[in-house]
N, C-alpha and C positions, 0 to 999 in steps of 0.2 A: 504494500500500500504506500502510497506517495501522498503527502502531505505538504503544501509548503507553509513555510512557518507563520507568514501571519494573514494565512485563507484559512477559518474556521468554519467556512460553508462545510457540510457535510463530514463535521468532524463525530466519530464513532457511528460512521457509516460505512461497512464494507464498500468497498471501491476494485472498479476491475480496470489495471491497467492494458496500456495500449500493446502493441506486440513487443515493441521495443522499451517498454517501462515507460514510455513516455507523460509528459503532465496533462494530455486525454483522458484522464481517469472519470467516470461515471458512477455514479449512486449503483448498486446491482439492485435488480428487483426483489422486491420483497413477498412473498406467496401472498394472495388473499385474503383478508381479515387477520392480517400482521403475525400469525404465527407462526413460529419458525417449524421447519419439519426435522426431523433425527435424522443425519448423513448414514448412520446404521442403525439396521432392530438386531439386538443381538437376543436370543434366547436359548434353552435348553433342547438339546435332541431329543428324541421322542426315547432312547434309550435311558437317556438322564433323569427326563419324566418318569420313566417304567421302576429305574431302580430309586429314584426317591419317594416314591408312593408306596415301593412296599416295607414293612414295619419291620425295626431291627431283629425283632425275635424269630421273622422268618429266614434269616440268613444266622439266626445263633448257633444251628449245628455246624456252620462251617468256622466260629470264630469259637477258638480255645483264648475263655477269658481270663481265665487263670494265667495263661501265656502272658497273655494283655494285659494283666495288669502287675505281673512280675517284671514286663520290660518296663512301661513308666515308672516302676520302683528302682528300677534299677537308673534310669536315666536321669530320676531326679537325685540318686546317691552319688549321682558320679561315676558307678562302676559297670555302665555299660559298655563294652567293648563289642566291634566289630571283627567277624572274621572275614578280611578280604580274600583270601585266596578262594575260603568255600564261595563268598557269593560270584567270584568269576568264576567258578567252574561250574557254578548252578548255571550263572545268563546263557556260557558257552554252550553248555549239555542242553539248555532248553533251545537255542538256536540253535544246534546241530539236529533235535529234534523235529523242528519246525519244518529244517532244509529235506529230511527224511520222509519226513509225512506230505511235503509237497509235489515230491517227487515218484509217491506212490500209487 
């Protein structure tokens, strides 16, 4: 936006300059009944919908909470430790997987 300093016509007015920047700048149009629209709608997939609708206690058989709530115990003591080597031979072993089942 191009402004010069002492033109305050059309100051806090979106302005569309010319190809070359030049000082033809013009008010841009405004939508009908002055509201502005959302340059995006961003929402939730229909997946995201699916698994937030359904209630924690349908997915309890798969979370050991015992687990869960030994690691935030351990995470707030301090003495959580990671084992990297195991979690890269999980990712590897699960994508060598993946490449095996695609190929079948």
């Amino acid at each position: 936006m191009i402004i010069k300093v002492n033109d305050v016509r059309g100051l806090g007015q979106p302005q569309a300059t010319g190809l070359n920047g030049g000082s033809n700048a013009v008010p841009l149009q405004q939508p009908a009944g002055g509201k502005a629209e959302p340059a995006a709608v961003i929402g939730l997939s229909e997946a995201a919908k699916v698994a937030q609708a359904q209630p924690l206690a349908a997915n309890a058989d798969k979370l050991d909470l015992d687990l869960v709530q030994e690691i935030r115990q351990r995470i707030a003591d301090g003495t959580f430790e990671i084992d990297y080597q195991k979690v890269a031979g999980n990712l590897l072993g699960n994508a060598v997987a993946a490449v095996r089942a695609g190929r079948g």
